[in-house]
C-alpha positions, 0 to 999 in steps of 0.5 A: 129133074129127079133128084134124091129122096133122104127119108129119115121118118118112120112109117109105111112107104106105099104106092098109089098110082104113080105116086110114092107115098110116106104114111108116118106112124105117129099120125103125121101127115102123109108126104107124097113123092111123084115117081118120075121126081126120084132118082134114088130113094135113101131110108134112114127111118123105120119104114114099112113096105111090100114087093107091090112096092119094090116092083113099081121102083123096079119098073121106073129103075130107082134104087132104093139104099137102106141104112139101119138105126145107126146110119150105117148102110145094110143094102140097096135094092138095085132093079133089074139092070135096063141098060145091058150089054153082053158084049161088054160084060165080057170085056170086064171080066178080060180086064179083071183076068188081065193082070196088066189091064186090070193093074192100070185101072186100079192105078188110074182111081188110085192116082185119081184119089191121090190128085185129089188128096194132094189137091186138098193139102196144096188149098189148106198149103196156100193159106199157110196151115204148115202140111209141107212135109205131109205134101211132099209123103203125097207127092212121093206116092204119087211118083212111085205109082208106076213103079208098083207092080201088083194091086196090093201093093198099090193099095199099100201105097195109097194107104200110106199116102192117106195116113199121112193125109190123115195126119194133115187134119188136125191143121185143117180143122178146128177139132175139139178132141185131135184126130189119131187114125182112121178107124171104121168099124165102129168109128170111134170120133167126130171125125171117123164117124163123119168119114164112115158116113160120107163115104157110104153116101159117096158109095150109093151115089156113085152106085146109082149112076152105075145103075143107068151104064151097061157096067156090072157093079161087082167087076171091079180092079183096085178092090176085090171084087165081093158077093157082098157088094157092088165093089165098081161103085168103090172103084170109082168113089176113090177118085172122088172122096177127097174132091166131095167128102173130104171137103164137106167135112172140113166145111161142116167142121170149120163151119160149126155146122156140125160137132161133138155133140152131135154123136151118140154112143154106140152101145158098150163098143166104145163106138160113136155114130152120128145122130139123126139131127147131125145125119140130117145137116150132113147129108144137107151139106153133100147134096149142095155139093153133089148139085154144085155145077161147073163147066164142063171143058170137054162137053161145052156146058155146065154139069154138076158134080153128080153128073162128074160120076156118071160121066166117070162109069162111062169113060170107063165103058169107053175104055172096056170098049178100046175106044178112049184110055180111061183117065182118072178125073182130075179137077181143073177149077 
């Protein structure tokens, strides 16, 4: 089954044959990759490489994700879409132009997220951690949702859920600095910097799956969308956020797995981003979780929490179609 390549050495990434090839630039033995073994290719590392290149991932539809030095993601190359549908492109640009139609699917991924986000506190509730009264603010958005009449103010009250969320984590973890709020560019803790990271990676993964459904990536209805990015990938990680990223953080954290001192600083902005060593253990602890399965009550079988995306951007081709109303995902285990 392809799965996905984190390359963080440096070197030249070549094609020979129908092989994809690591040529370090430290006379490090060359790593080879069997094409039909890849999903997507992430480049963490310095790395060479040329259009003969891009065009064989092309032509197999990989998509390549780069991020620079700091771990902080610049791009993807996203091929030439295989799976199009004009029919349906139109009917998500009528969804976007519909006010109405646009309002409730940006409140299906907002209240997908806040599921999830109440989901996460009602675990850490049970084992007595004393985030009742940050519950219950979740709660309260939650029952407000209906309510909100425009997408700016449904992100304004999501917004104010996830503070207080935020606020939570401090009894979640075992933090050695406390967490105050989140701030993003350039995160300023352990916390924020996991948080940025996490949630970039969530991003690509989510824009893969939505490379192989006939959607448009920049049609997009809780964000706007942007020429600067594929913002339908942002639409539907917020469902998934709390339910993958959250979780793995509180694990590497409680776990030890990952701490202070695997930061770095970022030049004189007072900003910090993880390093090499603690990228690596990350992205090791949310494969584990992407490759989770469970099963799956509608289709009869088991599916990983990876697969959960893809089956995600298709309910949503089927509601764009009027086949089925699109419902955020809500885990039931």
């Amino acid at each position: 089954m392809p799965r996905s390549y984190y390359l963080f050495r440096s070197g030249r990434l070549r094609r020979q044959e129908n092989t994809l090839y690591l040529e370090g630039t430290n006379g490090e033995e060359k790593r080879p990759i069997p094409i039909e073994d890849v999903r997507d290719l992430y480049l963490f590392g310095e790395v060479d490489l040329n259009t003969k290149l891009l065009n064989f991932l092309g032509q197999h539809g990989i998509v390549l994700h780069c991020f620079n030095y700091y771990g902080f993601y610049t791009g993807s190359f996203y091929p030439r879409e295989g799976n199009v549908s004009g029919h349906l492109l139109v009917r998500q640009v009528e969804h976007y132009l519909d006010g109405a139609k646009r309002l409730y699917l940006a409140r299906q991924f907002v209240e997908g997220a806040l599921f999830h986000i109440r989901r996460n506190l009602a675990y850490y509730q049970r084992r007595g951690r004393g985030v009742d009264p940050l519950l219950q603010q979740v709660d309260e958005a939650m029952a407000r949702l209906e309510a909100v009449a425009t997408v700016p103010d449904l992100m304004g009250l999501e917004g104010r859920a996830r503070d207080a969320y935020y606020g939570a984590f401090n009894l979640l973890m075992d933090l050695e600095e406390p967490f105050q709020q989140r701030v993003r560019r350039p995160p300023d803790n352990l916390i924020n910097a996991l948080l940025s990271f996490g949630n970039t990676l969530l991003y690509t993964a989510v824009l893969t799956e939505v490379y192989i459904t006939p959607l448009h990536p920049t049609i997009s209805y809780l964000h706007e969308p942007s020429q600067r990015r594929f913002s339908l990938a942002l639409d539907i990680a917020e469902v998934f956020r709390p339910l993958i990223v959250d979780r793995v953080i509180f694990r590497v954290v409680n776990r030890n797995m990952l701490g202070e001192e695997d930061l770095e600083a970022l030049g004189q902005s007072g900003g910090v981003y993880l390093g090499e060593k603690g990228r690596k253990v990350f992205v090791q602890a949310l494969e584990e979780t992407l490759g989770t399965t469970v099963f799956h009550r509608t289709l009869k079988r088991h599916v990983s929490y990876r697969h959960l995306l893809r089956l995600e951007a298709y309910k949503l081709v089927r509601h764009l179609l009027e086949m089925e109303p699109y419902k955020a995902f809500h885990a039931w285990w």
